[in-house]
C-alpha positions, -999 to +999 in steps of 0.1 A: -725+250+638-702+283+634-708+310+658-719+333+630-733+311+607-759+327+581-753+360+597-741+394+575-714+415+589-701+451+581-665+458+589-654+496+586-618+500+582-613+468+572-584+467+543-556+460+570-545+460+607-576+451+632-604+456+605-588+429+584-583+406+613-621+412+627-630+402+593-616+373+584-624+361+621-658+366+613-658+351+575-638+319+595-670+318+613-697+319+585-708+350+580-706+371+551-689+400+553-687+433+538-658+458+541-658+490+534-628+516+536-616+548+518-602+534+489-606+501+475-564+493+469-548+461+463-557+457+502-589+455+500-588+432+474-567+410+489-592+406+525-619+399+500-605+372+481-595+361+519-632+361+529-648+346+494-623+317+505-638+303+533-668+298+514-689+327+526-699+362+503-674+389+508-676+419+490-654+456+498-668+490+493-651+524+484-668+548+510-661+580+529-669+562+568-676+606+578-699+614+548-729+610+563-745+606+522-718+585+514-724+560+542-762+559+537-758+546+499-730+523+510-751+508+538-784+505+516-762+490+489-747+464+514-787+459+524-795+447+485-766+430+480-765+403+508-802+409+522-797+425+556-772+431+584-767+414+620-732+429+631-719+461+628-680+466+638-672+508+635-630+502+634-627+531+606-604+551+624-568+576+615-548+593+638-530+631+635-508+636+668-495+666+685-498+687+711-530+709+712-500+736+711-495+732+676-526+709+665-545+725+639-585+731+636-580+706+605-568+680+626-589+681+649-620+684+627-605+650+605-600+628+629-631+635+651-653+632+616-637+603+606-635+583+642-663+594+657-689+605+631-683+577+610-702+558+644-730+582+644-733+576+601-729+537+605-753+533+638-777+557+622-778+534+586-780+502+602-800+504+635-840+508+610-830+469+598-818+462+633-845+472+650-873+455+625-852+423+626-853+423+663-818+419+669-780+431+659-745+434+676-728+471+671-693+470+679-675+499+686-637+504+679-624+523+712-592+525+726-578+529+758-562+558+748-603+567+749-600+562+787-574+574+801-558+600+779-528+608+761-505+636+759-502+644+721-533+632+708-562+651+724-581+644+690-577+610+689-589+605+727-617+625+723-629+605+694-625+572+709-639+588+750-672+599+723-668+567+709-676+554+746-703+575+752-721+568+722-721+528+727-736+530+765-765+556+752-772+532+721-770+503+746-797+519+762-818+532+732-818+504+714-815+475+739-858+469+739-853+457+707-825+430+715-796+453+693-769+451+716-739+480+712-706+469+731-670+486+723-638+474+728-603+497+739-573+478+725-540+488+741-506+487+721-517+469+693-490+459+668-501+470+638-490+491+605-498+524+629-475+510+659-447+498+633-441+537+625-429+535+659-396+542+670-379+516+691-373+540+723-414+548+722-426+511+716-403+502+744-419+527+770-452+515+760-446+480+767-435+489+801-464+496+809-479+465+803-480+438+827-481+411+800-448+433+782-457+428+749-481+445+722-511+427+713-521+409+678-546+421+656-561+388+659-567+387+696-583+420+695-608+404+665-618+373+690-631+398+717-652+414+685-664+379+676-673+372+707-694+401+712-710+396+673-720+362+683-747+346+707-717+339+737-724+372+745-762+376+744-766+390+778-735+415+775-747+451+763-729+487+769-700+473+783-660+484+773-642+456+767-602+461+777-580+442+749-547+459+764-527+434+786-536+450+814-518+483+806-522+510+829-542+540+818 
């Protein structure tokens, strides 16, 4: 039997990058799987057909992860469409870097509503069906960036340090009713993001790795389909490091 057989899955974030892979890791392992992201581009499309391919229901959804409105309908839509909901993975996430010197209140405000609130809208939607069905997995998208800091991207780490926050208190709220809420802070991921990277910056992060490469987006999505599935039934609050054991 497949670790997540019969089991429906919501993947924010999930047209490319880490989203995608936690995805089709989790359609590879029989559940359906519903993706939702900003737009529904060609993208999208694509990790749909991918999912519908392994002989499980896929389907994507257009939705605004820091509209607390938008994510309500999208979440009760997913709810008629497949029946109900057993994981929840919250990976919606953007990034606008600088120094708080010259960071804007806009950018701030953007990428705290869309990495952070977007947990709060998801949790909030899901956790009623959770909690009557006696169980779920929540899995939060950190970073390590979430723990240790960056220079240049206070917004960002502040997100993902709430981020952190938010899993161990719903850990605790909601762990009476068997929903467990885990995250997970992937290092240098090599991703769409990282690639924008130039080659002097990649470099200096892999230094600080001891494994001295970037990660995949794929071994970030078996640490996420670990915690989804009944391997990790007694594992609840916890921040999983995907990083190489990169210093922080």
């Amino acid at each position: 039997m497949k670790l997540l057989e019969g089991k429906t899955a919501i993947v924010t974030g999930a047209a490319r990058g880490i989203g995608k892979a936690i995805a089709l890791a989790f359609a590879g392992e029989g559940a359906n799987v519903a993706i939702t992201d900003l737009n529904i581009d060609e993208n999208a499309l694509e990790v749909e057909k991918l999912i519908i391919e392994t002989g499980v229901k896929g389907k994507s959804y257009a939705s605004d992860a820091s509209s607390f409105e938008e994510t309500q309908k999208t979440v009760d839509q997913i709810i008629d469409d497949f029946g109900g909901v057993d994981v929840l993975v919250n990976n919606a996430g953007i990034t606008m870097d600088g120094l708080l010197l010259r960071m804007t209140e806009q950018q701030w405000d953007a990428v705290i509503n869309v990495n952070l609130k977007s947990v709060f809208n998801f949790t909030k939607a899901v956790q009623r069906i959770m909690i009557k069905n006696m169980g779920g997995s929540i899995i939060n998208m950190s970073s390590v960036v979430g723990v240790g800091g960056n220079a240049g991207q206070a917004n960002y780490a502040s997100s993902k340090a709430g981020m952190i926050g938010f899993t161990k208190s719903i850990a605790q709220e909601l762990g009476s009713r068997n929903v467990r809420c885990n995250a997970i802070a992937p290092g240098f991921i090599i991703t769409e993001m990282t690639n924008k990277l130039n080659e002097e910056v990649r470099k200096s992060w892999e230094e600080k790795i001891p494994l001295k490469r970037g990660g995949t987006p794929e071994e970030v999505a078996k640490v996420a389909l670990f915690l989804a599935s009944d391997l990790s039934s007694y594992v609840n609050g916890q921040v999983i490091g995907v990083c190489g054991g990169m210093r922080t």
